[in-house]
C-alpha positions as CSV (number, residue, x, y, z in Angstrom):
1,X,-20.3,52.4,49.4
2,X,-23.1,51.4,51.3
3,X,-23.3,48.0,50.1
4,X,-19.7,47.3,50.6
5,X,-20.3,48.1,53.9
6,X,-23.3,46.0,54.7
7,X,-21.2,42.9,53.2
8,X,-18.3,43.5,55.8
9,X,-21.2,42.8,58.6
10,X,-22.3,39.9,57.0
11,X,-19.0,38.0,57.3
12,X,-18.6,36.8,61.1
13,X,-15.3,34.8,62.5
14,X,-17.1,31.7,61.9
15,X,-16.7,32.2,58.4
16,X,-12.6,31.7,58.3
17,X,-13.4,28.2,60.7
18,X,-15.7,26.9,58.2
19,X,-13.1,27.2,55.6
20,X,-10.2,25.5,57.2
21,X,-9.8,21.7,56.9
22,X,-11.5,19.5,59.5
23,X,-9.3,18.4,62.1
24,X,-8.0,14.8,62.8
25,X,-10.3,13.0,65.0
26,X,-9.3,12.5,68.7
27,X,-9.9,10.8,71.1
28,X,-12.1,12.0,73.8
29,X,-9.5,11.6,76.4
30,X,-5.7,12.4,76.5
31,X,-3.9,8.8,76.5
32,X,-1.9,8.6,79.8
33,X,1.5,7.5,79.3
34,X,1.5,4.4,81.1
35,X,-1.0,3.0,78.8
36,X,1.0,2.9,75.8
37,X,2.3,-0.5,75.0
38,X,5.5,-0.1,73.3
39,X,5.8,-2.6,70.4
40,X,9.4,-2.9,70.8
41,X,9.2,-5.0,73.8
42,X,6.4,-7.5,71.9
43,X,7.5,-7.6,68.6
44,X,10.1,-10.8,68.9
45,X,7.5,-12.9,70.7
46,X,5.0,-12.0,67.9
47,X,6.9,-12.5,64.9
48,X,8.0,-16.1,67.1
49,X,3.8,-17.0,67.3
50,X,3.5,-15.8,63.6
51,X,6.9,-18.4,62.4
52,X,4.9,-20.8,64.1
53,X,1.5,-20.7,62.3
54,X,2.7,-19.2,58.8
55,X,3.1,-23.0,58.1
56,X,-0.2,-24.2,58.8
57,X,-1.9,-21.3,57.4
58,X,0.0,-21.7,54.4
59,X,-1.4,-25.5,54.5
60,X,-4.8,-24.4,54.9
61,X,-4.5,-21.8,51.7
62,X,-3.4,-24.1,49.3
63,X,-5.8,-26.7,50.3
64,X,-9.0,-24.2,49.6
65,X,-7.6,-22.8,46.3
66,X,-7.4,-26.1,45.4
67,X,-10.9,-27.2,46.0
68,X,-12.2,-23.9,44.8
69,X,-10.5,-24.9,41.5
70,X,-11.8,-28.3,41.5
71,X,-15.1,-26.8,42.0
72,X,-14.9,-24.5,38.9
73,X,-13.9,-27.2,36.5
């Protein structure tokens, strides 16, 4: 009996914390809602800018897999 009762004054409250999951990281301030940039509005002008380059990037690919294979031969 007495040992039963010296482990209930062991545990503390700090106990059932350090068994819970860790919480997502925040940030260190709340976000005010003006600051939010809402994709929606951006998205058809950046899909336009990526239409534009996918070509040349694709150019530029190509042309270093090709040297990198002429290298390896």
């Amino acid at each position: 009996m007495c040992l039963s009762h010296e482990m209930i004054k062991l545990r503390s409250p700090r106990s059932r914390r350090l068994q819970r999951e860790p919480l997502k990281p925040r940030l260190s301030r709340k976000i005010v809602a003006g600051a939010r940039v809402n994709l929606n509005l951006y998205w058809a002008k950046f899909e336009e800018i990526a239409r534009k380059n996918c070509r040349l990037d694709n150019e530029i690919n190509e042309n270093l897999a090709n040297e990198l294979k002429e290298l390896g031969n």
